[in-house]
Structures are given as structure tokens and as C-alpha cells.
C-alpha positions in Angstrom: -12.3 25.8 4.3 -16.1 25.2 4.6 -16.1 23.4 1.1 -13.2 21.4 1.5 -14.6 19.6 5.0 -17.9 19.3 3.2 -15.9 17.6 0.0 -14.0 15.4 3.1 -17.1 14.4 4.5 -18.6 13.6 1.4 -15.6 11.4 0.3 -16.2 9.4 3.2 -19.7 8.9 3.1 -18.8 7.4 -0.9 -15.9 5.2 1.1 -18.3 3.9 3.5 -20.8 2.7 1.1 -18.1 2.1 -1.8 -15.1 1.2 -0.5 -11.7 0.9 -2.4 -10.2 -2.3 -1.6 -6.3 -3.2 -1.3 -5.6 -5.2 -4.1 -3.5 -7.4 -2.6 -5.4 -8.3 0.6 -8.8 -7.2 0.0 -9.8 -5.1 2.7 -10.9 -1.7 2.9 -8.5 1.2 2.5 -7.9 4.2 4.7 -8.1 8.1 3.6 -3.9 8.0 3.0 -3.8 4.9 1.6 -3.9 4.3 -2.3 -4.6 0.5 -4.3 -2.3 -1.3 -1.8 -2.9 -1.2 2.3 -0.1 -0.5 4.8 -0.1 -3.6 6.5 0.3 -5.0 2.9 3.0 -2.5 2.3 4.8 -3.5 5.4 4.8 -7.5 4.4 5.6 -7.3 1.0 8.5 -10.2 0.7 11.0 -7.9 -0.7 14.2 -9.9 -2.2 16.5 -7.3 -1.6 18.3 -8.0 -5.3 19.5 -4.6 -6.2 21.8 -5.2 -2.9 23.7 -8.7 -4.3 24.8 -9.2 -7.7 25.1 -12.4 -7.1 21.7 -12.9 -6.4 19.7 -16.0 -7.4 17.8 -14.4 -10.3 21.2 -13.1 -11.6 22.7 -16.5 -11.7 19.6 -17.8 -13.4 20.6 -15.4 -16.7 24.5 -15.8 -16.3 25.7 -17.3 -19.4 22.5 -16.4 -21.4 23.4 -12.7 -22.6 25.7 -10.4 -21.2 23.9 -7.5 -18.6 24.6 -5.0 -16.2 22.4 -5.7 -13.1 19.1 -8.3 -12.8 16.3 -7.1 -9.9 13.4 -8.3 -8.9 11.2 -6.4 -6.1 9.5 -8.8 -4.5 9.2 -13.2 -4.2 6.2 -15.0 -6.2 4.9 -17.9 -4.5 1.4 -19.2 -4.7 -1.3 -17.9 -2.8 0.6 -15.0 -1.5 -0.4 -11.2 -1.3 2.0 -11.1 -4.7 0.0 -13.4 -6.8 -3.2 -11.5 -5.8 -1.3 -8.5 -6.9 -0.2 -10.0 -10.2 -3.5 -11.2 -10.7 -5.2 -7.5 -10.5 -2.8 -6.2 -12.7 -3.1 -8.6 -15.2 -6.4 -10.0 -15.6 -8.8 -7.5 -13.6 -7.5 -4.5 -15.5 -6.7 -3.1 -12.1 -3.6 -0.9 -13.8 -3.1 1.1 -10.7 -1.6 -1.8 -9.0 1.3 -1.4 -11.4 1.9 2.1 -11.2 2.2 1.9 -7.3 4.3 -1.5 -7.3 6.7 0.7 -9.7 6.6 3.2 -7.9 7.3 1.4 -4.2 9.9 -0.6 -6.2 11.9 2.8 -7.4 11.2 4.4 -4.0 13.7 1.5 -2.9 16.0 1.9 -5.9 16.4 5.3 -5.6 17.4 5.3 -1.8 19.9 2.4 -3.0 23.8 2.7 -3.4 23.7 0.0 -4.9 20.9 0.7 -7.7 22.8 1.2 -11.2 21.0 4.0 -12.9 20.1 3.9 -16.4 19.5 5.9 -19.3 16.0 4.5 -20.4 13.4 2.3 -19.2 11.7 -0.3 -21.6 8.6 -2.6 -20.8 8.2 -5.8 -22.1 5.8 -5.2 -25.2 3.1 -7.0 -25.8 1.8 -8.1 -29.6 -0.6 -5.9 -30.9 -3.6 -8.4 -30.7 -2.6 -9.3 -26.8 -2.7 -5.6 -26.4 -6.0 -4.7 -27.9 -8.2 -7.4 -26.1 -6.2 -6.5 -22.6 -6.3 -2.9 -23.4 -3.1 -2.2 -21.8 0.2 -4.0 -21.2 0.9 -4.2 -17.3 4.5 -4.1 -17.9 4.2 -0.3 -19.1 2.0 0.4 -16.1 5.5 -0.9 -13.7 7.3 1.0 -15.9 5.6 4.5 -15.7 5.6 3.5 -11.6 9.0 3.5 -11.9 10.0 6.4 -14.0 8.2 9.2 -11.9 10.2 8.0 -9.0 13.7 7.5 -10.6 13.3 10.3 -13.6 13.7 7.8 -16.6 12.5 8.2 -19.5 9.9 4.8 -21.0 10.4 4.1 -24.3 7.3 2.1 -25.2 6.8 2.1 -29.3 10.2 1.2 -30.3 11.0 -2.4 -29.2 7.8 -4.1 -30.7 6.7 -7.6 -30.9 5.5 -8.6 -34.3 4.9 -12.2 -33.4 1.6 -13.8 -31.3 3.3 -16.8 -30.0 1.5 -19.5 -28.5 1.4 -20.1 -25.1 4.6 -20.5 -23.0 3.0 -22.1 -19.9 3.8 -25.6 -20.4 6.9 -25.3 -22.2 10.4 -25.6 -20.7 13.0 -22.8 -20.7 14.4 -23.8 -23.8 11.5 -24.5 -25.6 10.2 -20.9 -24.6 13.3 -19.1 -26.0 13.1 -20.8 -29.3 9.4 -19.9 -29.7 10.4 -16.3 -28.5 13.6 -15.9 -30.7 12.1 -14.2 -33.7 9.2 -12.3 -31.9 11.0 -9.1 -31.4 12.1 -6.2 -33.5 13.4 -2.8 -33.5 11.9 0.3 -35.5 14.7 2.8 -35.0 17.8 1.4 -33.6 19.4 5.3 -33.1 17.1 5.4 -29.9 18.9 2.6 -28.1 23.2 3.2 -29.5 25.2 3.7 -26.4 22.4 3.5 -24.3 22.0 1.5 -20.9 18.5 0.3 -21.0 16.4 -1.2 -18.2 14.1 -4.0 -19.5 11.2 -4.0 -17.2 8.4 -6.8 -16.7 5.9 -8.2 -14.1 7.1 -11.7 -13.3 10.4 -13.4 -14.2 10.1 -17.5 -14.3 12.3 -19.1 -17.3 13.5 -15.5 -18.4 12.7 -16.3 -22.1 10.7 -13.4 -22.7 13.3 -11.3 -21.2 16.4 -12.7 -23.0 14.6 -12.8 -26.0 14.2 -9.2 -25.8 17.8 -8.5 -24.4 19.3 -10.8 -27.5 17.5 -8.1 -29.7 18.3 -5.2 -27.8 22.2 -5.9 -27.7 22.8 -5.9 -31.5 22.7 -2.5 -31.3 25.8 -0.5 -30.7 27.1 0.1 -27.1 24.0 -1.2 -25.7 23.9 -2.3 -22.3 20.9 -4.3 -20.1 20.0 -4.2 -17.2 16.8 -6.6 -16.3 14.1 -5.2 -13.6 11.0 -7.2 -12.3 8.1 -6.4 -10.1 8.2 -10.3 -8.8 10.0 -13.4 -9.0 8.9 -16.8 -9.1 11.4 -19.4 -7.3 
């Protein structure tokens, strides 16, 4: 008991000096709280999407491949607490932020009637070359999130992408599929035959990357989609 208030105390002389920081606002964190604050927590613009079918991100893909359900957790907009998020993950190799935005999204999920629950989750890969000078991909991070919460399985070295595109920033939706169209492959297609898989990634815009993937994914036998964000950009 002795050593365990001493470890406490200890822990919060570290915090005091060296504080962990909510990555979405900034500001210091409290004892309970991990990479994300409450307050945070409790503003997070949450779409709601696993409750409509019918919702705006769903209507986006209708027409482009066939799927079972398209979710996003929460809105992107510029200069929100979700772009600082996105921007941890991605580019300050804060990985932690997607593990607890996967999480905090399947918490949701999993308390949902509405959720469709599939057989295995699969995160948007990245090309080998993208991987090695990020040194993770923050799609697998949502992914692993997600899976302690809902008891998926990730599948994470089957669907590959072979191809380093160029960059997709300035092209339009079109443009983006046709540069994405070829990029994907599929070692062992036995994984995936009847399978309903969840194809997970940090930010729909276009959805080229995702249909890209889906297009591949379906040519299998008895496959079924279902498309899961962390964010979506309007």
C-alpha cells in the first residue's frame, strides 16, 4: 500500500513537470484521462451515421460499388479539435490517438442496434515505402482501437498496395480513382470468400481510396463491404 502511494505521488510529480497533453486540444491531462481530454471527449462532433443508412456519406458511394453499411465517427472541418486529431495521428507519429479514436468509435458501435457486425476488420494499407518513412500506417492504429472493443479480428498483410501513387490532393474524384484503380492486390483471396469485411480508414473525402480497395475486395466470392471512418470531411 505504502509503495503504491509512493509510485502515485511520484507519477504526479513526472505529470507536473512533464505533462501529457490532449491531442486534440492541447491541454494538460488528468490522472483518468488517456491521449484525448474529457471535455474533448464530450465535444467530439459525432455524425451519428451508424443510426441512418441514408446518411450523406452513404449517398456519396451509392452507385460506385455495392456495400453493406458506410460510417464515419465524427465531422472534419478545418481548424476543429478533429483536424488536430488527424494531424497527431498522421504526421506527429502520435499512434495513440488512433487506438483511442477506434476505440471511442466501437464503444459507440457496440452499444448500437443499428451497428452491422462483421466478420473482419481491414485498414486501408499503405505502400511499403509510405510505410517505412511513416513507420506505421494510422489506419491500422483505428483499426486495432476498434477491434478490442468490438472482438474483430484485423487482417492487415493480406490486402496490400503494390503501387506508390502520386499525390491525390489536387485531383478530382475521378481522377483519384483512376490513379488508384491498379494500386491494390490480394495475396490469398481464401481469407476474405464469404466474408463481410469492414474497410477502415482515417478520413473519407472523394472515397477513391476506399472504392479502390472495395472494387478489389468484391471480386472475391461472397464478399460483402462495409466502409468505416474515424472522420468525414463535408
Amino acid at each position: 500500500m505504502i509503495m503504491k502511494k509512493l509510485l502515485s505521488y511520484f507519477n504526479d510529480l513526472i505529470a507536473l513537470f512533464f505533462p501529457e497533453l490532449c491531442a486534440a486540444c492541447g491541454r494538460s491531462l488528468y490522472r483518468n484521462e488517456r491521449v484525448i481530454c474529457t471535455n474533448c471527449i464530450y465535444h467530439l462532433p459525432q455524425t451519428n451515421f451508424h443510426c441512418d443508412p441514408e446518411n450523406k456519406m452513404a449517398r456519396q458511394l451509392w452507385g460506385r460499388f455495392p456495400f453493406v453499411q458506410t460510417i464515419a465517427f465524427l465531422y472534419f472541418r478545418k481548424g476543429n479539435r478533429i483536424q488536430n486529431l488527424m494531424h497527431q495521428l498522421k504526421y506527429k507519429k502520435n499512434t495513440e490517438t488512433g487506438i483511442r479514436l477506434g476505440e471511442l468509435y466501437a464503444y459507440e458501435l457496440k452499444r448500437s442496434e443499428h451497428f452491422k457486425r462483421a466478420d473482419l476488420i481491414i485498414p486501408v494499407p499503405l505502400h511499403p515505402a509510405k510505410f517505412r518513412k511513416r513507420g506505421y500506417n494510422q489506419s491500422e492504429c483505428i483499426a486495432n482501437g476498434m477491434s478490442v472493443f468490438l472482438n474483430i479480428p484485423v487482417s492487415t498483410n493480406n490486402l496490400i498496395r503494390h503501387e506508390n501513387t502520386e499525390t491525390q490532393t489536387k485531383k478530382s474524384r475521378y481522377a483519384r480513382y483512376e490513379n488508384l484503380i491498379n494500386a491494390f492486390s490480394i495475396k490469398d483471396r481464401a481469407e476474405f470468400i464469404h466474408k463481410h469485411i469492414m474497410l477502415v480508414d482515417d478520413v473519407m473525402t472523394t472515397g477513391a481510396t476506399l472504392e479502390a480497395c472495395s472494387i478489389k475486395l468484391l471480386e472475391i466470392e461472397g464478399a460483402e463491404i462495409s466502409i468505416c471512418t474515424i472522420a468525414y470531411a463535408e
